[in-house]
C-alpha positions as a Markdown table, in Angstrom:
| # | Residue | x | y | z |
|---|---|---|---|---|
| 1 | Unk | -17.2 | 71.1 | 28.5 |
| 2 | Unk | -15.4 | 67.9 | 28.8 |
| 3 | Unk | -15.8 | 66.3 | 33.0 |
| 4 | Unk | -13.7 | 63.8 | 34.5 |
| 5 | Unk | -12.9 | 63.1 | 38.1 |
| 6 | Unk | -9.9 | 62.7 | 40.1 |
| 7 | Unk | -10.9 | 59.4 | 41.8 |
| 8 | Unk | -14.0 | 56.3 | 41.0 |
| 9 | Unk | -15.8 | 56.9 | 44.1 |
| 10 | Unk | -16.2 | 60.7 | 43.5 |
| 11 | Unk | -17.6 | 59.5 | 40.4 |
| 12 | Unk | -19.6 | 57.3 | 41.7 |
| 13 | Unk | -21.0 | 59.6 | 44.1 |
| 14 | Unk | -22.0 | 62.0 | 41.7 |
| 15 | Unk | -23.6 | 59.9 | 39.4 |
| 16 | Unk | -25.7 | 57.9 | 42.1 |
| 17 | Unk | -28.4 | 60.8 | 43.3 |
| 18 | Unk | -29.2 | 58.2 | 46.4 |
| 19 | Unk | -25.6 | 57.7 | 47.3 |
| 20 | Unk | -24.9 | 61.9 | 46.4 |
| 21 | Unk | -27.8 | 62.7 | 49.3 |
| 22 | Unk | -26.1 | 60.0 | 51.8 |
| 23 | Unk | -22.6 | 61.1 | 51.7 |
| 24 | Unk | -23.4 | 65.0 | 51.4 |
| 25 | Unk | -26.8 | 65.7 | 52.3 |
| 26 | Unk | -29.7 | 66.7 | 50.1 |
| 27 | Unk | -29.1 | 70.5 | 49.8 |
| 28 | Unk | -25.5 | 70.4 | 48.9 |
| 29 | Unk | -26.4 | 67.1 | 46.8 |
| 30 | Unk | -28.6 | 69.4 | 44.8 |
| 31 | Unk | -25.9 | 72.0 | 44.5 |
| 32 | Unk | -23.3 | 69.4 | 43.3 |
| 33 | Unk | -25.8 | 68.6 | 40.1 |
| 34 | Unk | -26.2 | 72.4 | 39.4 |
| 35 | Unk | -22.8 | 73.1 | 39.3 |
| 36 | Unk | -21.8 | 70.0 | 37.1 |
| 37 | Unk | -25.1 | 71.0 | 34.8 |
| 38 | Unk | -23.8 | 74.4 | 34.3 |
| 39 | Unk | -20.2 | 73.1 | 33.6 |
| 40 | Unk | -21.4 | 70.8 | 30.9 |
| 41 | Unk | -23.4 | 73.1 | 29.7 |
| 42 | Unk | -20.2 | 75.2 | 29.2 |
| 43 | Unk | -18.2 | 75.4 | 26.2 |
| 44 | Unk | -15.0 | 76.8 | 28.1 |
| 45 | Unk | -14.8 | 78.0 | 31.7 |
| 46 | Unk | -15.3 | 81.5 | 30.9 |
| 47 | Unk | -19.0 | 80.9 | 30.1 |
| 48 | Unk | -19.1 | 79.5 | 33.7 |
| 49 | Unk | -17.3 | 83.1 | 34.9 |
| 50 | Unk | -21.0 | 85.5 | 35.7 |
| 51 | Unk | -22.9 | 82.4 | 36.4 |
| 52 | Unk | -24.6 | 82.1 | 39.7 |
| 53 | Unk | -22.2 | 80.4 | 41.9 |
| 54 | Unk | -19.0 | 82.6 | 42.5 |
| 55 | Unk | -16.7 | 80.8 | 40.4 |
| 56 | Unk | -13.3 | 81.5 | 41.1 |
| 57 | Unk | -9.4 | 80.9 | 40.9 |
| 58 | Unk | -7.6 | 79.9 | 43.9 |
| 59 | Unk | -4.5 | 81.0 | 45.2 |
| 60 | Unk | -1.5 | 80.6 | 47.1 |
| 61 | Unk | -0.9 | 77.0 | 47.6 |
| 62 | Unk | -4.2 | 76.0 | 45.6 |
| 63 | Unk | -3.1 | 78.2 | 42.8 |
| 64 | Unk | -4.1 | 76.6 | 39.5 |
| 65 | Unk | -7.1 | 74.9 | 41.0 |
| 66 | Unk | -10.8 | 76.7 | 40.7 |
| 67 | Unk | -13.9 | 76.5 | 42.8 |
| 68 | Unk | -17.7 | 77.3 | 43.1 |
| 69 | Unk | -19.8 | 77.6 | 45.8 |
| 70 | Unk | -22.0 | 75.1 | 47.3 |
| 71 | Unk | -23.8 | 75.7 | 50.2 |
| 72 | Unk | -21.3 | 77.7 | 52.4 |
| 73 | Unk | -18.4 | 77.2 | 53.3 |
| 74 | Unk | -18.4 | 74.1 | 50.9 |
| 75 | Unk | -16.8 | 74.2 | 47.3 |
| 76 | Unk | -16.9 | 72.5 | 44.4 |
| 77 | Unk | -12.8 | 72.1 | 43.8 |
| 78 | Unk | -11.6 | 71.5 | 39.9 |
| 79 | Unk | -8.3 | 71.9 | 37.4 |
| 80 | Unk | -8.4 | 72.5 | 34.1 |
| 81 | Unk | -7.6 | 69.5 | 31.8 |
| 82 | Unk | -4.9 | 71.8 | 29.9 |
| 83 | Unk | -1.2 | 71.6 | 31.2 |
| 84 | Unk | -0.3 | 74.2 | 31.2 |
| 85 | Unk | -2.9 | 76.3 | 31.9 |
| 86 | Unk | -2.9 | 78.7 | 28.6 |
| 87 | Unk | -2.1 | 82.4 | 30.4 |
| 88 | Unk | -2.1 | 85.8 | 28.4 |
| 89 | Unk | 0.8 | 88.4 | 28.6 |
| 90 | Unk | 0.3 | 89.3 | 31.7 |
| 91 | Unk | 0.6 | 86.2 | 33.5 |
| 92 | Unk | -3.6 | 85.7 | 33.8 |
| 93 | Unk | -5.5 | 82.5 | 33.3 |
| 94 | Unk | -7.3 | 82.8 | 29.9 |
| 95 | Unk | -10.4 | 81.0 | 30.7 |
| 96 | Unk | -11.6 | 81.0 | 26.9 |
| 97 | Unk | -9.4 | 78.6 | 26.4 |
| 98 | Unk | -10.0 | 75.9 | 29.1 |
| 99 | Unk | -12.2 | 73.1 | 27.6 |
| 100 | Unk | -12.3 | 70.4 | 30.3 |
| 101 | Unk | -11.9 | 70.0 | 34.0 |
| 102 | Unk | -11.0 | 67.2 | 36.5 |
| 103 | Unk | -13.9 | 67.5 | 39.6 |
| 104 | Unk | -11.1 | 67.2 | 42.4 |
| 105 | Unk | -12.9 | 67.6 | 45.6 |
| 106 | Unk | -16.0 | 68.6 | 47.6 |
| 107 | Unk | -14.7 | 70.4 | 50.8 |
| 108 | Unk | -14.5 | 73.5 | 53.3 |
| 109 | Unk | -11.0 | 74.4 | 52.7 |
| 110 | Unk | -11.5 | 77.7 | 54.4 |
């Protein structure tokens, strides 16, 4: 699956394991490169979907965005690259069909 990220220093972060253990600790850091392993690992989001992690669509005013877990109550916070999102009859989210994502944030939005 194709990765890209919202902002440089996110980017930075993520690619830097000394600067990703600074900003967000070393448990979470190790988290962050599991989750971003099994996305590239990926060929579409829906081989992401029974993978350890809880990976999830939001809702309400985050509707459109996804997330998996970190460590609690932190989540990895990503959109799919397709706009729009492809949806089925039925209004769903066909994750077969979503080949990229942009890594938005790390945060508790709870």
């Amino acid at each position: 699956m194709n990765i890209t990220f919202k902002d440089k220093s996110l980017k930075k972060y993520v690619n830097d394991d000394r600067k990703l253990q600074r900003e967000y600790g070393k448990t979470r850091a190790n988290k962050i490169k599991i989750r971003l392993s099994q996305l590239q690992a990926s060929d579409t989001l829906e081989d992401t979907r029974n993978l350890a992690g809880n990976w999830h669509e939001l809702k309400q005013d985050r509707k459109g965005y996804w997330a998996c877990d970190l460590d609690q109550p932190y989540r990895l916070i990503f959109r799919p690259h397709e706009n729009p999102i492809p949806v089925d009859s039925n209004g769903k989210y066909i994750w077969s069909k979503i080949k990229g994502v942009e890594i938005i944030e790390i945060k508790d939005y709870h």
